[in-house]
Structures are given as structure tokens and as C-alpha cells.
C-alpha positions in Angstrom: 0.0 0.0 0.0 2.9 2.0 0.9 3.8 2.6 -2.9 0.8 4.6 -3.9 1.9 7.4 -1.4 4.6 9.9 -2.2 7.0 10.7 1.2 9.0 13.0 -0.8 6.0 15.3 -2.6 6.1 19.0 -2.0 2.5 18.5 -0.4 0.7 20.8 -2.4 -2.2 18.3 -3.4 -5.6 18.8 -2.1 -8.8 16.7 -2.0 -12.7 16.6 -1.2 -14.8 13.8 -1.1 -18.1 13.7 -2.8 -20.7 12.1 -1.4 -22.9 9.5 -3.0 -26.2 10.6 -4.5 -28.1 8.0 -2.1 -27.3 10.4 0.8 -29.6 12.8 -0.8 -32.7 12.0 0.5 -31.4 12.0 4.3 -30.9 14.8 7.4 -27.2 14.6 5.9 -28.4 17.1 2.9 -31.4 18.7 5.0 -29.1 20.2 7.1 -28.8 23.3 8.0 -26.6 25.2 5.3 -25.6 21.7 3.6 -22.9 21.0 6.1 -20.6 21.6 3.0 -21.5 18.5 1.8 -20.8 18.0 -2.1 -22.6 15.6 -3.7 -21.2 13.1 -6.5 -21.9 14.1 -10.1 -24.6 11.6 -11.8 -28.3 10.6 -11.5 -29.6 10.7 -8.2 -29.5 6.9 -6.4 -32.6 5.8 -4.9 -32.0 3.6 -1.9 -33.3 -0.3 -1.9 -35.1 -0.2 1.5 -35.7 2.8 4.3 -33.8 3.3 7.6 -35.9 0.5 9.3 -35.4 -2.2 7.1 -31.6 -1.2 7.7 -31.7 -1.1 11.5 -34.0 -4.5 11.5 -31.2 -6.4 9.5 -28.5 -5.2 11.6 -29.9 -5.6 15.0 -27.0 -6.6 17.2 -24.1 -5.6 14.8 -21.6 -3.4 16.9 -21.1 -0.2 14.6 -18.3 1.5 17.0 -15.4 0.1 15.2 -14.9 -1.4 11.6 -13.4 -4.6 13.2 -16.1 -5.1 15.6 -18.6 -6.1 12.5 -18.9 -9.4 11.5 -17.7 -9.3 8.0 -19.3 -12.3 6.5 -22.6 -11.8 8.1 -22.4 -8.2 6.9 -21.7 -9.1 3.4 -24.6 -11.1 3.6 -27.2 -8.8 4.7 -26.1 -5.4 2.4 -26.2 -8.7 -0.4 -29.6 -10.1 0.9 -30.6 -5.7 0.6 -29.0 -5.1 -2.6 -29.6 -8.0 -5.0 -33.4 -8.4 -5.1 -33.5 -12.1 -4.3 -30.7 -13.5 -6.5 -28.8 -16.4 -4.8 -25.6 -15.6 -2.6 -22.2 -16.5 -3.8 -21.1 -19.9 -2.9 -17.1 -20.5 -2.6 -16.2 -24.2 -3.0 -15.0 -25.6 0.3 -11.7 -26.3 -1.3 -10.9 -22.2 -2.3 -8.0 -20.8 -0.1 -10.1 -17.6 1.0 -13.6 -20.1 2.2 -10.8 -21.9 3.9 -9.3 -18.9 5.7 -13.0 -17.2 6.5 -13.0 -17.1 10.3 -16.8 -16.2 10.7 -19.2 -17.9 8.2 -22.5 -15.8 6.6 -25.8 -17.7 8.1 
């Protein structure tokens, strides 16, 4: 990872992060004065399911950290959210990364 960053630049680079159109239609772009907020360039996403659905699926999921989510669980709900009912991904039991998954999707 360490190649993609320049130690010696003069440091005269700047960036801003646009944020995706699906963020629209929350309190994040009602806010007073936009927050700043910049919104991504591009039709505007309309999300699968509401805030509800969201907190339903990830009842019991600690959010405080990154690590503190179970990954394949996770994977498994944002798929069961995203893909309207088309089947999971299967890895065959004999692939190195189904090998090396330490918690399994249910």
C-alpha cells in the first residue's frame, strides 16, 4: 500500500470527497446550510429499503469500530438488501479464502 503514497512530494495536493447521491434524500443534505456537503456528479441513487429495514437487519451488529462487525454476516445482509433475491455467492470448500474465513455468513 505504501507505494501509492509519495514521502518526498512538495505536499501541495488537495482533496474533497463527494458524497454519493443515495445520501440525498437523508438529514445529511437537510441540514442546516448543507454542512458543506458536495454531492457526486450523476443521476440521483434511490436507496433499496428505508432506515428500518436497515436497523431491522443489523440488529445486534456493533457499529463502534470497523473490526467489531462481523464481515461475512455483513456481506450477507447489504447482499440479501441489494440484490433483489438473486442467490448468494457460494465458494467451494476447497478455495483458499472459504478456507481462511474465520466467521461464516448464516
Amino acid at each position: 500500500m505504501t507505494e501509492v503514497f509519495d514521502i518526498k512530494s512538495s505536499g501541495w495536493w488537495s482533496y474533497q470527497a463527494d458524497a454519493s447521491t443515495v445520501l440525498q434524500g437523508t438529514m445529511l443534505a437537510q441540514a442546516p446550510g448543507g454542512l458543506g456537503v458536495r454531492f457526486a456528479k450523476g443521476p440521483r441513487v434511490k436507496p433499496k429499503h428505508d432506515a428500518r429495514y436497515w436497523a431491522k437487519v443489523t440488529a445486534g451488529f456493533d457499529f463502534s469500530d470497523a473490526d467489531r462487525v462481523p464481515s461475512a454476516r455483513f456481506n450477507k445482509v447489504l447482499w440479501d438488501g441489494l440484490m433483489s433475491g438473486r442467490p448468494y455467492p457460494v465458494r467451494s470448500a476447497s478455495s483458499p479464502a472459504a478456507q481462511s474465513d474465520e466467521d461464516s455468513a448464516p
